[in-house]
N, C-alpha and C positions, 0 to 999 in steps of 0.2 A: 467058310469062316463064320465063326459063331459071334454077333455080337450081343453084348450084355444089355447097354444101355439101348430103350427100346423108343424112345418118346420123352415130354416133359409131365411127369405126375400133377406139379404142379408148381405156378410160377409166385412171388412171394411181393408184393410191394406196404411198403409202410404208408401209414394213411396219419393224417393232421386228423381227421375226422369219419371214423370208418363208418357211420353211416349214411355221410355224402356218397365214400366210394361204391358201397352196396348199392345204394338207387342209381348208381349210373350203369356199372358192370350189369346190373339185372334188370331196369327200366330201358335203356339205353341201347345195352349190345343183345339184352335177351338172353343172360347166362344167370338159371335159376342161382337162388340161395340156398345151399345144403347143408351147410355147417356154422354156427357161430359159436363160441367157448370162449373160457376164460385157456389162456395162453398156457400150454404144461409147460412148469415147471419156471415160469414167468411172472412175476410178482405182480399186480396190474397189467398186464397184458390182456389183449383180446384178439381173437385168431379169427379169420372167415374166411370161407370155403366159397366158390359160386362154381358151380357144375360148367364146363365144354361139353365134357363126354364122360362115357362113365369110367374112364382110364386119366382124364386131363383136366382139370380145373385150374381156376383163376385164384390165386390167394390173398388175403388183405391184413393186416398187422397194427394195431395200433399199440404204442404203448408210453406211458406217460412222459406229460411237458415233446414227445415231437414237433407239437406245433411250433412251441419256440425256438426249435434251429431252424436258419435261416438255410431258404431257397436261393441259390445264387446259378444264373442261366449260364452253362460254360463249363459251369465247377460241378455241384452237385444234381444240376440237370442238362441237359441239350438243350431241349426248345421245340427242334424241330429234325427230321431225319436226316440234313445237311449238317449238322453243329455239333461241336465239339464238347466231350464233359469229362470230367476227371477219372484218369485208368480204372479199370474197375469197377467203373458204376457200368448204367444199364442205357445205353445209345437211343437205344428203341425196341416196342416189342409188336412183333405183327400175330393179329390171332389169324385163324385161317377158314376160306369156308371151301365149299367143294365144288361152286361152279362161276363162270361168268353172272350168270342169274342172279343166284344169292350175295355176289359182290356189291350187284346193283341193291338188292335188295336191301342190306346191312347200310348201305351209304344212302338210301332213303330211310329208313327208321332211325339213323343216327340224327340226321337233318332235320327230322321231324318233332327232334326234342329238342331245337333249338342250336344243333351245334355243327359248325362248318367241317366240312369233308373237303379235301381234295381229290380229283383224280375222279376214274379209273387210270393208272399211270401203264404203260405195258412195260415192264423191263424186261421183257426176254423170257426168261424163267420163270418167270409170274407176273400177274396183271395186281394192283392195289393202288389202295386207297389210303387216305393220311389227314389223325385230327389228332385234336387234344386231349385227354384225362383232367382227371380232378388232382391237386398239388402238382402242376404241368406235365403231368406224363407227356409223351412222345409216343403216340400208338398210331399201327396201320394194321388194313387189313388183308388178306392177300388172299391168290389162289392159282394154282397153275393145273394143267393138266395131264404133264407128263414129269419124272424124276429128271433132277438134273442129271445132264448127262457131262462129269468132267472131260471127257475129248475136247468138249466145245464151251466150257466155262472157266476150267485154267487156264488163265492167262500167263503162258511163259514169261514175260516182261513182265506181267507183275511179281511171280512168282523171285524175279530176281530183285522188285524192286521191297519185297519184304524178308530177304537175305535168306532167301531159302534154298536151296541146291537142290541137282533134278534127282542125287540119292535120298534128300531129305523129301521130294514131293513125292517118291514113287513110295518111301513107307507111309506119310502121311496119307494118301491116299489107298492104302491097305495096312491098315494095321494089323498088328500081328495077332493072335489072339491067346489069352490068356487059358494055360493047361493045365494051372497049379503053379506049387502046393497049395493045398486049402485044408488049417486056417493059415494063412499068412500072421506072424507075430508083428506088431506094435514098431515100427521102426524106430532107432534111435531119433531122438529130435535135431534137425539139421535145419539150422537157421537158412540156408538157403533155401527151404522148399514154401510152400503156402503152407498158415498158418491160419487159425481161426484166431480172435481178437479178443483170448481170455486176460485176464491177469498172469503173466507167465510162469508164478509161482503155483498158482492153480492148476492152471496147463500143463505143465509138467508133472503134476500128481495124477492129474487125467489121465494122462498117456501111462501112466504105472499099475492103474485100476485093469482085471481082465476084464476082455469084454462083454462077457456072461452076465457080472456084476454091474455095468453099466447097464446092459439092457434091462438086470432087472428090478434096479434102484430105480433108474429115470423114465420107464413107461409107464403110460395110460392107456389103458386098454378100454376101461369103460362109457358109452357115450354119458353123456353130462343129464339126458333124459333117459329116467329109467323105461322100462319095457309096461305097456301097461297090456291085461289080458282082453 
């Protein structure tokens, strides 16, 4: 089975102040700065990049008056990896390192800026750690040393207590894989599926544009710093 999706490129959070989150993400966790821009095709926006790896970065978003909407624990944020925030937002995010060692390691250089750590926590699957961000993220850090193994992480009782059947976990747990056709065309728009959060008069001219003409109306190809000799 071929899968497509490989890893996370990179993960996206809005900032009140994105050069608070810069010196934390890079003084803090120790994930260089590699990109900062003006936002394509974002009127006042500002986009930043901090390096994982050279496949996985951290992303940060600013863009005008956020600071003005309100933070509410519950609703638009958790808190903490216990708590509860409104469907769709982000729970929590764990970055990952690659041994016991460096676990330790990352919760002493986090401590050492000043900012409380929980844990080594063992849960089985992976050993982590658990603090705060800047605008209250929920972040932990994690590591294990072997792949989950679902024989021994499925919980059949749960699996019924989130209304799933054992035809529904046995394809969930092998997906089928995609053979074609390729290009697949634009599907009709069907209010029941996920939607992006345009103006839907927009939205639906969107979906009528090919996608040739998309990619070659709305990319930027070139870095913001030219090449110098």
């Amino acid at each position: 089975m071929t899968q497509l999706t490989t890893g996370i490129h990179h993960l996206a959070f809005m900032a009140s102040d994105i050069k608070k989150h810069i010196a934390f993400f890079s003084e803090v966790l120790g994930c260089p700065l590699v990109a900062l821009f003006d936002m394509h095709g974002v009127p006042g926006g500002l986009h930043a990049f901090l390096r994982m790896n050279d496949h996985s970065y951290f992303s940060i978003v600013q863009l005008p008056d956020v600071d003005k909407i309100p933070i509410e624990i519950g609703k638009t944020h958790a808190g903490s990896g216990a708590l509860p925030s409104a469907a769709g937002t982000l729970q929590h995010l764990a970055f990952r390192v690659d041994s016991d060692g460096d676990l330790i390691a990352i919760r002493d250089r986090i401590r050492a800026h000043g900012v409380n750590v929980i844990g080594p926590i063992d849960h089985g699957m992976c050993r982590s750690i658990y603090f705060a961000g800047p605008d209250h993220m929920t972040l932990e850090v994690a590591t294990s040393d072997v792949a989950v193994d679902p024989a021994k992480w499925i919980d059949t009782a749960v699996l019924k207590k989130a209304g799933i059947s054992a035809e529904e976990a046995a394809r969930f747990k092998a997906p089928a894989p995609y053979t074609g056709p390729s290009p697949v065309p634009q599907p009709p728009y069907d209010p029941e599926k996920p939607h992006m959060a345009y103006p839907k008069e927009v939205y639906l001219q969107m979906l009528q544009v090919p996608d040739e003409v998309i990619t070659q109306s709305a990319s930027y190809t070139a870095p913001p710093v030219a090449e110098t000799v």
